[in-house]
FIFI-70096 format. One record per residue: x, y, z of N, C-alpha, C in turn; residue in one letter. Coordinates in steps of 0.2 Angstrom, whole numbers, plus 5000, padded with zeros to 4 digits. Layout:
REM residues N
XYZXYZXYZA...
This chain:
REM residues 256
560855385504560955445501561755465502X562155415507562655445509562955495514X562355515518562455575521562555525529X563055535532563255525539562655465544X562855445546562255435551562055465559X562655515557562655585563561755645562X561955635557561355675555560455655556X560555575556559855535558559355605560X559655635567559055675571558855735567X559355765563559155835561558555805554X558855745551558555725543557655725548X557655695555556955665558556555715560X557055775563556455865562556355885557X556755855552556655895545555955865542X556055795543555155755539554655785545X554755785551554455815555554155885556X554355915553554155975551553755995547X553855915541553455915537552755875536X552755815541551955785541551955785546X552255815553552055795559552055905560X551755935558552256025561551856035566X551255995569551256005577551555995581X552155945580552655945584553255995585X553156035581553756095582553256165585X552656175582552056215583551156185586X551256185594550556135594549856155590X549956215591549456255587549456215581X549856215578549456195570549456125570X549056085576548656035574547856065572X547756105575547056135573547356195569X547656235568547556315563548156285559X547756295550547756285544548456305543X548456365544548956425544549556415548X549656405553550056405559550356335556X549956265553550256225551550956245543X550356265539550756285533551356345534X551456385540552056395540552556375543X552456305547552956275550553156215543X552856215539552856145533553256205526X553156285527553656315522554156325524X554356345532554856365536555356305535X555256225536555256175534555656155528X555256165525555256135517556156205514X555856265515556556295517557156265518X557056255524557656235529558056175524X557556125522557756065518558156095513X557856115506558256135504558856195503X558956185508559356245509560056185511X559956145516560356085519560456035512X560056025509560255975504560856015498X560556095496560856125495561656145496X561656145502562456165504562856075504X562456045505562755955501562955965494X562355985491562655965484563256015482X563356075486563956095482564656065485X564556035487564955995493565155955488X564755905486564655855481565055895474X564755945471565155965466566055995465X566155995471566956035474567255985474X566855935477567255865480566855795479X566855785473566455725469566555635475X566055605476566055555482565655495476X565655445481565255375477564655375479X564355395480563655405484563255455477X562455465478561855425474561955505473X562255585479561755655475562455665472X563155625471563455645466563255625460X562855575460562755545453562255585451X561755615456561255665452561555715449X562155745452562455795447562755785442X562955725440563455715434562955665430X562255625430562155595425561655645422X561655595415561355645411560655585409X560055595406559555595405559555615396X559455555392559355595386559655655385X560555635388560955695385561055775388X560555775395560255815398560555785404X560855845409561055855416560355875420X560255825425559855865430559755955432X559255995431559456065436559356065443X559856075446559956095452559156075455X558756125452558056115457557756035456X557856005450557555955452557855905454X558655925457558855895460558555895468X558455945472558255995476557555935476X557255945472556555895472556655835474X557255825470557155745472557455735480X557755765482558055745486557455785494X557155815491556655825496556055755498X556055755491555355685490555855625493X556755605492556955555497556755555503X556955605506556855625513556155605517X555855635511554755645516554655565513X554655555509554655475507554855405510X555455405511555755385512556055365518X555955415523556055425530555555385536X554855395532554255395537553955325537X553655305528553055235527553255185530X553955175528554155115531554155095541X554655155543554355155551553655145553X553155195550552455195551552355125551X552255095544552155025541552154975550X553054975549553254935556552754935564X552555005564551955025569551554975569X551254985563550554945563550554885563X551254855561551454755559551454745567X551954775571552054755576551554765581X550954815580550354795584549954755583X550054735575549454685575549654625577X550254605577550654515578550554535587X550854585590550754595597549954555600X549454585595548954575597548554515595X548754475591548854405585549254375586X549254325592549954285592549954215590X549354205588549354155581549554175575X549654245573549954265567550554285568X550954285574551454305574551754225575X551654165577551854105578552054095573X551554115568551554085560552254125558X552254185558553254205557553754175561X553754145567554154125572554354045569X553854005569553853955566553953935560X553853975556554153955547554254025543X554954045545554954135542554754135535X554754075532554554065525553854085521X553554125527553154135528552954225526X553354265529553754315530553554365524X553754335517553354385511552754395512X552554345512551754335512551354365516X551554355523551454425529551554505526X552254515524552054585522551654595517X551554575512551054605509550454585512X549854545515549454545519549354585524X549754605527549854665533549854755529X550354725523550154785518549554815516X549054765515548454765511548154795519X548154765522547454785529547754845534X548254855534548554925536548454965530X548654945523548655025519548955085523X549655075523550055165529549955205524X549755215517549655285515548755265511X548155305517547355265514547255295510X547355345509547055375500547755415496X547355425492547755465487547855525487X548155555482548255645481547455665475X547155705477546655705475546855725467X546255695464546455735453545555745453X545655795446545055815445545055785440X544255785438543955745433543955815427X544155795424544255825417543655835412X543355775411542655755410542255715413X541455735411540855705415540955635412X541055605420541255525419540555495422X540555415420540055385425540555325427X540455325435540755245434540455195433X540855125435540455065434539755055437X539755075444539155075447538755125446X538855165440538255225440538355295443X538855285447539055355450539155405444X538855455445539255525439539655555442X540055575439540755625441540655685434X540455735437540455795433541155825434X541255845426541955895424542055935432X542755925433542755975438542755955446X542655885445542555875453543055865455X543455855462543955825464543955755469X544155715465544055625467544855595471X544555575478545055565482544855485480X545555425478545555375478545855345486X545355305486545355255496545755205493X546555195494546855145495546455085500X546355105507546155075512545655055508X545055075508544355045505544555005500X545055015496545154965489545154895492X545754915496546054855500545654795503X545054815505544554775508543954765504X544054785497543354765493543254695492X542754685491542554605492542254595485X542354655480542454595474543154595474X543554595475544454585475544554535479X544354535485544554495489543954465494X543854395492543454355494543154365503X543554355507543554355514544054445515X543854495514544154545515544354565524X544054565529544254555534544554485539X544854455534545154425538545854415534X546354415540547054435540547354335537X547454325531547854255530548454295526X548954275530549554265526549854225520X549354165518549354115512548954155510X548454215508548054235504548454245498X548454215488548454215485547854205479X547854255474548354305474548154375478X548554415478548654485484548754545478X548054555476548554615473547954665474X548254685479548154765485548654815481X548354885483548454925480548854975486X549154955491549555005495550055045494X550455015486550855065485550555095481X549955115479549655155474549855105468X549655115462549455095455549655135448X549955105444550055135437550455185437X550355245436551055295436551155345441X550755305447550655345451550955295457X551055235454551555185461551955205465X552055175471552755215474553255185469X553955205468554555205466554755175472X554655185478555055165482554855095485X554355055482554055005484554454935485X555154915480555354865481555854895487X556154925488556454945495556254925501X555454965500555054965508554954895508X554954835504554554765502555154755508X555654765502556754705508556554745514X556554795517556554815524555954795529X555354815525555054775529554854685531X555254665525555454585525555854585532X556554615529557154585535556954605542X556554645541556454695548556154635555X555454615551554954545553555754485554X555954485548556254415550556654425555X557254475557557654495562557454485569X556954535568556454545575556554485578X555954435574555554375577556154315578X556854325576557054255576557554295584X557354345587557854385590557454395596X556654415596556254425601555654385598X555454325599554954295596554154295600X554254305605553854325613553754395615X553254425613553154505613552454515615X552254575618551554595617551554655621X550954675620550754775622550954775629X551154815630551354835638550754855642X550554795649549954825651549854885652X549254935652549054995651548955015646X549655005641549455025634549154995627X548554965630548354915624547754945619X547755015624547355075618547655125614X547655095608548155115605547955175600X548055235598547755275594548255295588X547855295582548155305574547855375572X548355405574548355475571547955485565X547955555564547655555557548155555551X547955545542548755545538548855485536X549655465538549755425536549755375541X549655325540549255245546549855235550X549955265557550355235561549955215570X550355185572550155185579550555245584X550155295588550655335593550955305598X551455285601551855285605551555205607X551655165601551755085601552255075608X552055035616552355015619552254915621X552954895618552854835618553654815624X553454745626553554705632553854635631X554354605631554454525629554954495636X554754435637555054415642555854425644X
């Protein structure tokens, strides 16, 4: 986005405020309320900080992506201000968190699989094919944003869905159905074809999905050709996945 890399810690309270506000407020891990106003106090703050950017951006035009929000046009149309402000929110909370999450949970399961982690060490060529497979059995975001059914549907299996209902779609369960995939619990990195639904589906897919793909590519190949010998720090081999989105808390790893 252009923005400094001074700023790293303020942009990490900023998402943090937003899917983590027990961190600034312990209470609102339990009270509903106590959470939602540390996530509007928050969501404030952001635009407020993006906003004094962009006019920044408008006084003093740079090569970087929220100059380009203010000057291109869309069908002859200028972005508003506000949907600028959006988008630049949804960078931030997007943007910032699935992919480090993601890394949590690659790097505990090869920590814990050092047969699967051999298989990256010994032929990176391997490496794509890892991440989507670790993508599929992690799922870092397990369900969807709920939608209401509009009409009395039936599914395939005879489930009814009366007008009105609110229907959460399970990424993770998708992930492990066994009409899709034949051996659903078990982790192969040759599994072809692989078509898991982590980044969501249809017009609801991530956007930011070919990015998270390069990063969590180069991340694995860096790592391994750099520290190829890893595993959980004894003591820490209980490891706990918060609730949200799929990470490990306070992954502690170890290499000679």
């Amino acid at each position: 986005m252009g923005l400094p890399w001074e700023e790293l810690r303020t942009l990490m309270r900023l998402r943090d405020g937003i899917l983590r506000p027990h961190l600034t407020d312990p209470a609102a891990s339990l009270d509903p309320e106590r959470r939602l106003a540390v996530q509007r106090a928050t969501g404030t703050e952001i635009y407020e900080y993006f906003g004094r950017i962009l006019d920044d951006r408008e006084a003093r035009p740079a090569g970087d992506i929220l100059t380009h929000f203010i000057t291109a046009e869309i069908d002859g149309e200028r972005l508003t201000r506000e949907e600028i402000l959006d988008i630049c929110f949804l960078f931030l909370i997007a943007g910032l968190d699935t992919v480090s999450d993601s890394l949590t949970c690659f790097f505990a399961f090869l920590a814990q699989h050092p047969e699967h982690r051999r298989q990256i060490v010994e032929n990176p060529a391997v490496i794509p094919g890892a991440v989507e497979e670790l993508l599929r059995w992690e799922s870092p975001v397990p369900g969807g944003v709920p939608r209401v059914a509009t009409t009395d549907t039936v599914l395939p299996d005879g489930t009814e869905v009366a007008a009105g209902t609110a229907v959460v779609v399970s990424y993770g369960a998708a992930n492990v159905d066994p009409a899709e995939f034949p051996d659903p619990f078990e982790v192969r990195f040759d599994r072809t074809p692989n078509r898991h639904i982590a980044f969501g589906g249809g017009v609801h897919r991530c956007l930011g999905s070919h990015l998270a793909r390069r990063e969590l590519r180069l991340t694995l190949q860096e790592w391994h050709r750099r520290i190829p010998e890893y595993r959980l720090k004894p003591g820490h081999e209980q490891l706990e996945y918060p609730p949200g989105l799929r990470s490990v808390k306070d992954l502690v790893l170890v290499w000679p």
